[in-house]
N, CA, C and O of each residue as an XYZ file, in Angstrom:
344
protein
N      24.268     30.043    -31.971
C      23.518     30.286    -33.184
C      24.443     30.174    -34.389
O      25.624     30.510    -34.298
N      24.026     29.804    -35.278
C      24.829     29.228    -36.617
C      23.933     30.301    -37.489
O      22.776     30.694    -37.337
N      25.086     30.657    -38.603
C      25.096     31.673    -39.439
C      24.661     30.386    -40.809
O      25.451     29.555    -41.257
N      22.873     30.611    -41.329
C      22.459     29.935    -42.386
C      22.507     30.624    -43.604
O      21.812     31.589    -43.922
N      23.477     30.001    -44.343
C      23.998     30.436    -45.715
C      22.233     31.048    -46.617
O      21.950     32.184    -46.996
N      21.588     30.068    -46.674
C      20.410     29.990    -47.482
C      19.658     32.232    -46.656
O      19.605     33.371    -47.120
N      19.443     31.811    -45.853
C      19.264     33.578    -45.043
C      20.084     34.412    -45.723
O      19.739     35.534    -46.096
N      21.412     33.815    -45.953
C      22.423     35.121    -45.794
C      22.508     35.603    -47.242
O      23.100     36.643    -47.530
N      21.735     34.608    -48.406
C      21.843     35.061    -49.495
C      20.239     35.329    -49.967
O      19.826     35.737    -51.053
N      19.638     35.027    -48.993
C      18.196     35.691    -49.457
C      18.626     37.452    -49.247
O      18.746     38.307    -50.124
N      18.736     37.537    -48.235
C      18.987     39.273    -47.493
C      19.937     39.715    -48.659
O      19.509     40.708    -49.247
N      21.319     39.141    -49.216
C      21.720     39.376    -49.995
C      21.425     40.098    -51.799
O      21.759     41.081    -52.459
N      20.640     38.912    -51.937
C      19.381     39.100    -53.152
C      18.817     39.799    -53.105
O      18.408     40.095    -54.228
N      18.029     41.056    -51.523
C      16.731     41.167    -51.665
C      16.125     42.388    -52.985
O      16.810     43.093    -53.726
N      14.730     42.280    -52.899
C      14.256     42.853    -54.295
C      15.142     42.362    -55.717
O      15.176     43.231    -56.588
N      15.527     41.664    -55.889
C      16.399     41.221    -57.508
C      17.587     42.180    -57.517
O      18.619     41.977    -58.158
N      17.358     43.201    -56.776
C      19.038     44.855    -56.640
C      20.162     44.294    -56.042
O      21.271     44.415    -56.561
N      19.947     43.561    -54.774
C      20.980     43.224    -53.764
C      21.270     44.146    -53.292
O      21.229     45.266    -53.800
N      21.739     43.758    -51.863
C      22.597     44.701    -50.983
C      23.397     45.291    -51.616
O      23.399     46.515    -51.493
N      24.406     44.637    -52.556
C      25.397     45.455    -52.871
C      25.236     46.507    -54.103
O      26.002     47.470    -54.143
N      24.174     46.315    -55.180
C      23.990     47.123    -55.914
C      22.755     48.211    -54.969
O      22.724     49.392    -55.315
N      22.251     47.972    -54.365
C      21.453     49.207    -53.865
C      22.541     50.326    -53.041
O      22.445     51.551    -53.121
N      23.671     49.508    -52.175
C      24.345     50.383    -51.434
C      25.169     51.100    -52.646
O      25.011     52.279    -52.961
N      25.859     50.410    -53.124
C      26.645     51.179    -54.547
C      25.667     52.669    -54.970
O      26.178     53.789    -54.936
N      24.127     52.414    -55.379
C      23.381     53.271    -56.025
C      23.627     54.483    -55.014
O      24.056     55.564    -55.417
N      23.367     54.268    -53.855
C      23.002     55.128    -52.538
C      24.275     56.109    -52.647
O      24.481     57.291    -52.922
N      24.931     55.097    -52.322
C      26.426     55.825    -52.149
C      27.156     56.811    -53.282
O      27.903     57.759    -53.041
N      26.693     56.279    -54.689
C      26.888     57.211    -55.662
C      26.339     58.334    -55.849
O      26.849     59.194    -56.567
N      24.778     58.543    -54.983
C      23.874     59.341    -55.676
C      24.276     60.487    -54.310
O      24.621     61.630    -54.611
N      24.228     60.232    -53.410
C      24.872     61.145    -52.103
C      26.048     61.194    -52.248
O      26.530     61.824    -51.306
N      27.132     60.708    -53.250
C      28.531     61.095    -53.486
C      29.569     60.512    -52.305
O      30.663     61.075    -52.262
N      29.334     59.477    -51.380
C      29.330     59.196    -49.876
C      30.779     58.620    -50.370
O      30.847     58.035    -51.452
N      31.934     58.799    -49.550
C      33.087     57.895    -49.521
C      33.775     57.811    -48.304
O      33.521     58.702    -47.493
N      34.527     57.013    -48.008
C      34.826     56.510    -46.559
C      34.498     56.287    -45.857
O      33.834     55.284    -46.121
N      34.385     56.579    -44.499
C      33.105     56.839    -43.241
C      31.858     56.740    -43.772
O      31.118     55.815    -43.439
N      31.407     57.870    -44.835
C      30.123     57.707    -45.009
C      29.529     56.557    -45.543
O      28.516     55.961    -45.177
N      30.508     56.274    -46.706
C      30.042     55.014    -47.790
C      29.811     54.028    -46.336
O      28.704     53.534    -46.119
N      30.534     53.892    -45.748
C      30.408     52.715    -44.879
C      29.366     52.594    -43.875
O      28.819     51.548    -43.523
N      29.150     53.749    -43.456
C      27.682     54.124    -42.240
C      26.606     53.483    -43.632
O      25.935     52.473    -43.419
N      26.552     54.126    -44.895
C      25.274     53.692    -45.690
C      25.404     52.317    -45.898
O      24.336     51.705    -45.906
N      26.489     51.622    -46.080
C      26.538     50.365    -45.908
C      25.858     49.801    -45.061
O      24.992     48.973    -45.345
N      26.125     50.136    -43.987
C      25.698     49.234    -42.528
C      24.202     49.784    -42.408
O      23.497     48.885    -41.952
N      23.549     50.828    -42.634
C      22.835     51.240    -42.523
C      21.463     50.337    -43.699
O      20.403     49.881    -43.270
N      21.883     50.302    -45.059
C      21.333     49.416    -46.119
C      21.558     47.807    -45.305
O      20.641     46.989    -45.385
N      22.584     47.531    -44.694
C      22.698     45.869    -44.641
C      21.688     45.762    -43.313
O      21.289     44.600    -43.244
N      21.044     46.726    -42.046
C      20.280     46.758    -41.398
C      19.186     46.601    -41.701
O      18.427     45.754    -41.231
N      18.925     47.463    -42.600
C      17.775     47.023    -43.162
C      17.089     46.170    -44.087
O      15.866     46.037    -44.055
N      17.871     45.556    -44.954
C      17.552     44.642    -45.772
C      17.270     43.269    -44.912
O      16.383     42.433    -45.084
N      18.459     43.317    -43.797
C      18.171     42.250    -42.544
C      16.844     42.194    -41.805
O      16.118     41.203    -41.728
N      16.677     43.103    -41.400
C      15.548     43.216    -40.745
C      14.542     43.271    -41.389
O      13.484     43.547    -40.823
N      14.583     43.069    -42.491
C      13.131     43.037    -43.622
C      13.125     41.510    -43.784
O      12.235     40.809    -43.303
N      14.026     41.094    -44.392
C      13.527     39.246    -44.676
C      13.605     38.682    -43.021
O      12.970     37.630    -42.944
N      14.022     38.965    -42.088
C      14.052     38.455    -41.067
C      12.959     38.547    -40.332
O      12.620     37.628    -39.587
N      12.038     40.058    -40.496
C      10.585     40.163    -40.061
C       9.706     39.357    -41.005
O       8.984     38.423    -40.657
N       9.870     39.886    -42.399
C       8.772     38.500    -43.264
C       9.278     37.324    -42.958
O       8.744     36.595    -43.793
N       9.827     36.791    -42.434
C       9.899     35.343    -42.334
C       9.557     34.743    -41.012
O       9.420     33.584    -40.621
N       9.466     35.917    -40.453
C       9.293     35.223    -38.865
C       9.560     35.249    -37.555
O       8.946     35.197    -36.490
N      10.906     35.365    -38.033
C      12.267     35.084    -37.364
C      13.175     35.827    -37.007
O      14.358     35.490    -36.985
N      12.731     36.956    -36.677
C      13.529     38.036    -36.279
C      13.192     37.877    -34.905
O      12.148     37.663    -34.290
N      14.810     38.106    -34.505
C      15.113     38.400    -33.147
C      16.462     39.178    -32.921
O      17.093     39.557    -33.908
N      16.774     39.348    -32.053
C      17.886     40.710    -31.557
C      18.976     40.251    -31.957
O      19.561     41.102    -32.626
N      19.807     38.848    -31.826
C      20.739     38.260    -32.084
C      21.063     38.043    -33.391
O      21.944     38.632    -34.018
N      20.149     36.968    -33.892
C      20.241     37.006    -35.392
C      20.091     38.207    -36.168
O      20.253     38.042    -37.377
N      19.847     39.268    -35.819
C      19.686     40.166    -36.769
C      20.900     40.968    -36.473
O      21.022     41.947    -37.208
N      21.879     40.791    -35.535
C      22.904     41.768    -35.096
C      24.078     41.017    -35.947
O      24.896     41.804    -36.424
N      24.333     39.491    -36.253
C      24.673     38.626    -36.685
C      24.935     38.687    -38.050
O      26.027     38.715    -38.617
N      23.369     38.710    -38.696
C      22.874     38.866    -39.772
C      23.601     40.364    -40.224
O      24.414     40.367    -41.148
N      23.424     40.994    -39.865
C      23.581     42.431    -40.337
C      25.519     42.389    -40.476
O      26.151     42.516    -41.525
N      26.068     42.187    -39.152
C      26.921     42.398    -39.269
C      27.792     41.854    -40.550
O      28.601     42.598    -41.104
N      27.478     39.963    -41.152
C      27.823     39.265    -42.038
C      27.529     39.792    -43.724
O      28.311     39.764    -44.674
N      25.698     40.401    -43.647
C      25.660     41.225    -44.647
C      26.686     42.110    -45.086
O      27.397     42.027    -46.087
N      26.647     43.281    -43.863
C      27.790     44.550    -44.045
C      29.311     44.142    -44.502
O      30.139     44.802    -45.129
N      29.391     42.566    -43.860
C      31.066     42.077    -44.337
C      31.294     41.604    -46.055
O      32.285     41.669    -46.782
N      30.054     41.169    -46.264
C      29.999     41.130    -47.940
C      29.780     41.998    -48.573
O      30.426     42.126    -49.613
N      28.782     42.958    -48.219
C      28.786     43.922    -49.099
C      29.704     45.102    -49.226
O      29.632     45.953    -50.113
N      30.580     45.062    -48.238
C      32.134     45.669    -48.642
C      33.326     44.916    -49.091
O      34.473     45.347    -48.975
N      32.937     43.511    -49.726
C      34.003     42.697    -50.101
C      35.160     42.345    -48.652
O      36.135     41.601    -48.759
N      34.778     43.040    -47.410
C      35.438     42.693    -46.488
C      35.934     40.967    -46.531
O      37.048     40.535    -46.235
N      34.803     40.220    -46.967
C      35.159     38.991    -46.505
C      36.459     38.065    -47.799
O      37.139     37.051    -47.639
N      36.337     38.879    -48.827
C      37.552     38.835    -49.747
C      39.065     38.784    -49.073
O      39.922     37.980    -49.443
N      39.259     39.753    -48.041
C      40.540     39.852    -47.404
C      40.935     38.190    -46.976
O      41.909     37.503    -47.284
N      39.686     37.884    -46.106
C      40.104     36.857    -45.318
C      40.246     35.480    -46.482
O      41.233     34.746    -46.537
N      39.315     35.387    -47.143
C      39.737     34.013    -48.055
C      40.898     34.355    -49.054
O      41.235     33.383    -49.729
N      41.447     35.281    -49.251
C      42.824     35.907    -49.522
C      43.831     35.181    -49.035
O      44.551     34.366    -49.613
N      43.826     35.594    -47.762
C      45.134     35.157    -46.831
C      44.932     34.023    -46.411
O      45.862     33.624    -45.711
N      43.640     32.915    -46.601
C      43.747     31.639    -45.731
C      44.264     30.631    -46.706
O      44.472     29.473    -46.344
């Protein structure tokens, strides 16, 4: 299974907030840092996945474990490290 850019920035986008400004909001308003910030992370990138992935169709166990996981890597700038060092 191939990771489709066009998916990965709809889920990204979703509602006009994005993943990353909704998790930011979350995380500020529960005061969440470390561990926690990061469970609400993964927890927001689950679900935003599994929302455009059910309206569209196309949800299944894989892609959405996929999906989620790639969300959660952007919306902690995780994936910054790696185009860093390459």
């Amino acid at each position: 299974m191939t990771i489709d850019p066009a998916v990965l920035a709809a889920i990204m986008g979703i509602a006009g907030i994005g993943v990353v400004g909704l998790t930011e909001m979350i995380k500020r308003f529960l005061k969440a840092v470390g561990v926690g910030a990061y469970i609400i992370s993964a927890a927001v990138s689950a679900v935003a996945t599994a929302f455009i992935l059910t309206t569209s169709g196309a949800f299944a166990v894989i892609p959405f474990i996929l999906y989620t996981l790639f969300v959660f890597l952007e919306a902690n700038g995780i994936y910054k490290v790696a185009k860093k060092t390459a």
